[in-house]
N, C-alpha and C positions, 0 to 999 in steps of 0.2 A: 504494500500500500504506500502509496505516496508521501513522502515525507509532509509537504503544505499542506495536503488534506487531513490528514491527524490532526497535525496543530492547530488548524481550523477547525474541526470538527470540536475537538478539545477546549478550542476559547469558547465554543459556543453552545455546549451544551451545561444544561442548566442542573444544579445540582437538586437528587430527587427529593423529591415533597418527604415532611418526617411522617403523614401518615400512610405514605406507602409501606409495605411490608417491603423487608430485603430482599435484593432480587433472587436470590437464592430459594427464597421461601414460593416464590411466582413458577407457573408449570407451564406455562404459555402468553408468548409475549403477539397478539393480531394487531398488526400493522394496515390501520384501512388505507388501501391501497386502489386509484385512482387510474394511476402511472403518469400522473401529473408530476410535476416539480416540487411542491408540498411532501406529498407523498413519499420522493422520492429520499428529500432530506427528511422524512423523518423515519425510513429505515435508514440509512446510513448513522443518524446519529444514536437510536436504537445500535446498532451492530459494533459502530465504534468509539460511538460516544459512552454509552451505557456498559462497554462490553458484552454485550448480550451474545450468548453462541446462538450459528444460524438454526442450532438443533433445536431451540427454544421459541425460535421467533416462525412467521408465517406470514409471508403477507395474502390480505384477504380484502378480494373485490368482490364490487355488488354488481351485477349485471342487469340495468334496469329493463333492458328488454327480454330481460325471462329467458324463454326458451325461444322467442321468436328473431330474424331476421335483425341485423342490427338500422336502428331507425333514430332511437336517441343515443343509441352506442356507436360511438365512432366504430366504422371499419377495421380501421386499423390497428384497435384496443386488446383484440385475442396476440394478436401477434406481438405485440409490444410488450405486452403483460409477460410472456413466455424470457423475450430476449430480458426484459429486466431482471427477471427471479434469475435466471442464468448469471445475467452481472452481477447481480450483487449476493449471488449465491444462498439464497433463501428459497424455500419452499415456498408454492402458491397454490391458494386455495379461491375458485370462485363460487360464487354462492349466485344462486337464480332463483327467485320468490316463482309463489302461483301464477301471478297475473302480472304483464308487463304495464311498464307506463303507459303505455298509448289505453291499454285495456281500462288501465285505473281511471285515467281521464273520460273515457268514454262512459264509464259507471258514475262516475262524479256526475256529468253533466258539466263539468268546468275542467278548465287549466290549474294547474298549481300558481301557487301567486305567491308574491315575498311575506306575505304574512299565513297563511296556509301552505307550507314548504312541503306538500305531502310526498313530492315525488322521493323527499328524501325519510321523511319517517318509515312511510311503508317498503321504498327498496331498497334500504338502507338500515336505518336505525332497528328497525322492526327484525328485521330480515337475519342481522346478526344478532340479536338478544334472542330471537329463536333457536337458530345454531350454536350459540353456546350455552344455552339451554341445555342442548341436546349431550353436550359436552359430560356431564352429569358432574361431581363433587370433583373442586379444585377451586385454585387461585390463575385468575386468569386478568391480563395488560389488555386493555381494547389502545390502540395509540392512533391517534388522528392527527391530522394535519391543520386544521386551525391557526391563523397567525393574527396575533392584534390589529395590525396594520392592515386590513384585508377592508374591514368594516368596523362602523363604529360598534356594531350590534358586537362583530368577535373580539370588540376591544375590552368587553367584560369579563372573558371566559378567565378562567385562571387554569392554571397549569395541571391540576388536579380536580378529581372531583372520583364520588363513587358511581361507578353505572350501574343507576336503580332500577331500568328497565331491567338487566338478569340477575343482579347480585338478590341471592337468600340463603344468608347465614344459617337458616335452620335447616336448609336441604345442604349445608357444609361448600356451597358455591360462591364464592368471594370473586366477584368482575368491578377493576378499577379501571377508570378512565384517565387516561396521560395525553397531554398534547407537548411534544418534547419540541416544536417548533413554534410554540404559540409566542414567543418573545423576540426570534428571528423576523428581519427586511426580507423584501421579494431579491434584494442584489445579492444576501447572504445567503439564501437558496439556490439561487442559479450558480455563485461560487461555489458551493459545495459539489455542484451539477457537473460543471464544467472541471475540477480536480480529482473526481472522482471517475473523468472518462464516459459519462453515461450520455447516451443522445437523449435527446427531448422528444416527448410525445408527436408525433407526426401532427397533431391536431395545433401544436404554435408554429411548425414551420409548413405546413402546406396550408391551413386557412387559416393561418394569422391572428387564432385566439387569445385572449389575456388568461384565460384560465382553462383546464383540461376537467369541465364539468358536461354533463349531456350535452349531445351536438346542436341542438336546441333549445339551448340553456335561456330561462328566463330573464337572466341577467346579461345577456349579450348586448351590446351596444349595436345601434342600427348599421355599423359598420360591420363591426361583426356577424351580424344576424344576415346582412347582406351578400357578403361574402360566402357562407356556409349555405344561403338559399340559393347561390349561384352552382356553388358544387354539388347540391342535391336534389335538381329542381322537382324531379317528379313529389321526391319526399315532403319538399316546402308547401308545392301544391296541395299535395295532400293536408297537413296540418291547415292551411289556408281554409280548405275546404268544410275540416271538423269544426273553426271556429263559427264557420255559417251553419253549419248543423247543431252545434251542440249552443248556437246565440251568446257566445263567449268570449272574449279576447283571450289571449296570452300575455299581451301587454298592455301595462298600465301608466300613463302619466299625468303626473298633476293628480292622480287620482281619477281620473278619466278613462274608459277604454280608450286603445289604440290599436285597429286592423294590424294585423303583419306587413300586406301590402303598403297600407300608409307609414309602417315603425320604419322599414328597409329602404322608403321613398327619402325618409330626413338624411342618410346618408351621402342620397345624390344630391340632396340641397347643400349639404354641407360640402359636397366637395367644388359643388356649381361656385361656392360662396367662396372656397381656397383660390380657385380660380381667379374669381374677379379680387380678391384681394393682390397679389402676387403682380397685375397688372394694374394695380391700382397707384397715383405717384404717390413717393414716401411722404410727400407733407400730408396728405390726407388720411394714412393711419395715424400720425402721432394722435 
């Protein structure tokens, strides 16, 4: 291993909460795993920040489309998923609920939305507290990727916490929640990215994402959203189509609906508007 990537990894990892149990005493460290850049620093600092052996650790994705056809799962996520656990020499486990996102949305009658985040309680949160459930008596790490700096909302999380969704001390099942990257910058994660030799999810360098969340991520920017509607049209159409079936946006501003067609259009205004800036003379930006 890299001589800079230790030392970095070392400056920055955080020393663990006193109500953790020692790691010795933990049987299983799940690494929710993305294969975003989060993710990726936060096995890394699990494995060499923590010492953690790979024997211990697991990284574990949620596969929002089930068993179906990937639609809000990038393409390119089986295969990335595979070459990561390879580099960074960890076992991977992916977990697939009953019913995909598209399905849950269609049962809803609505989109998930930034205050109703269902896409991630039920193919996520839900998903693993079931699975290690199943796990039956132990002391088991859930560690996520969380960073202050993300949102004001994950500026609250703190480093710890217990996860009350599977933890029951009286069935002898002890599940704690770690976020070993919640204190780390987005440059300190890409540093650890780029020393540790790992490539980045195909989803920032082929469609230009800020973050490696579904490919129809709520929180995409109309640039974003525009982009990825360009590489998937049939798939955009589609979504287009459910939100005049099911009378519901995906997006929301000002607190307002806002069509996909019209979110993806502010893109082209925007760049119509670089445009005429850029030709614009310099006395009239000051």
């Amino acid at each position: 291993m890299k001589k800079k990537l230790i030392q970095l990894i070392e400056k920055l990892t955080a020393k663990m909460p006193n109500e953790m149990p020692p790691i010795e005493e933990i049987d299983m460290y799940h690494a929710n795993f993305s294969g975003g850049a989060d993710s990726i620093a936060t096995a890394l600092i699990l494995k060499y920040g923590y010492k953690i052996p790979s024997s211990k650790l697991r990284l574990v994705h949620f596969r929002v489309d089930a068993q179906e056809e990937a639609f809000f799962d990038w393409p390119e996520t089986d295969e990335y998923l595979k070459y990561a656990s390879k580099t960074l020499d960890i076992p991977l486990i992916v977990l697939r609920g009953d019913k995909s996102l598209r399905q849950r949305i269609e049962d809803r009658g609505k989109f998930p939305g930034a205050a109703t985040q269902y896409c991630t309680s039920y193919q996520k949160r839900d998903l693993y507290s079931k699975w290690v459930r199943s796990l039956g008596p132990g002391t088991f790490i859930c560690a996520s990727g969380e960073r202050r700096l993300e949102s004001s909302r994950r500026s609250k999380k703190e480093i710890y916490q217990v996860y009350k969704p599977a933890n029951a001390p009286t069935k002898h099942r002890f599940v704690h929640w770690l976020r070993p990257v919640i204190h780390l910058s987005e440059t300190e994660v890409w540093q650890l990215m780029e020393l540790a030799g790992i490539e980045p999810h195909p989803c920032y360098t082929n469609y230009k994402v800020s973050r490696c969340s579904c490919k129809f991520c709520i929180f995409l920017s109309p640039k974003e959203m525009k982009t990825v509607a360009e590489a998937f049209p049939e798939q955009f159409e589609e979504l287009v189509k459910m939100e005049e079936r099911l009378n519901h946006t995906m997006k929301y501003e000002k607190n307002a609906p806002i069509s996909l067609i019209d979110f993806i259009e502010k893109a082209n205004k925007s760049n119509e508007q670089m445009k005429l800036d850029l030709f614009r003379p310099c006395s009239l930006l000051d």
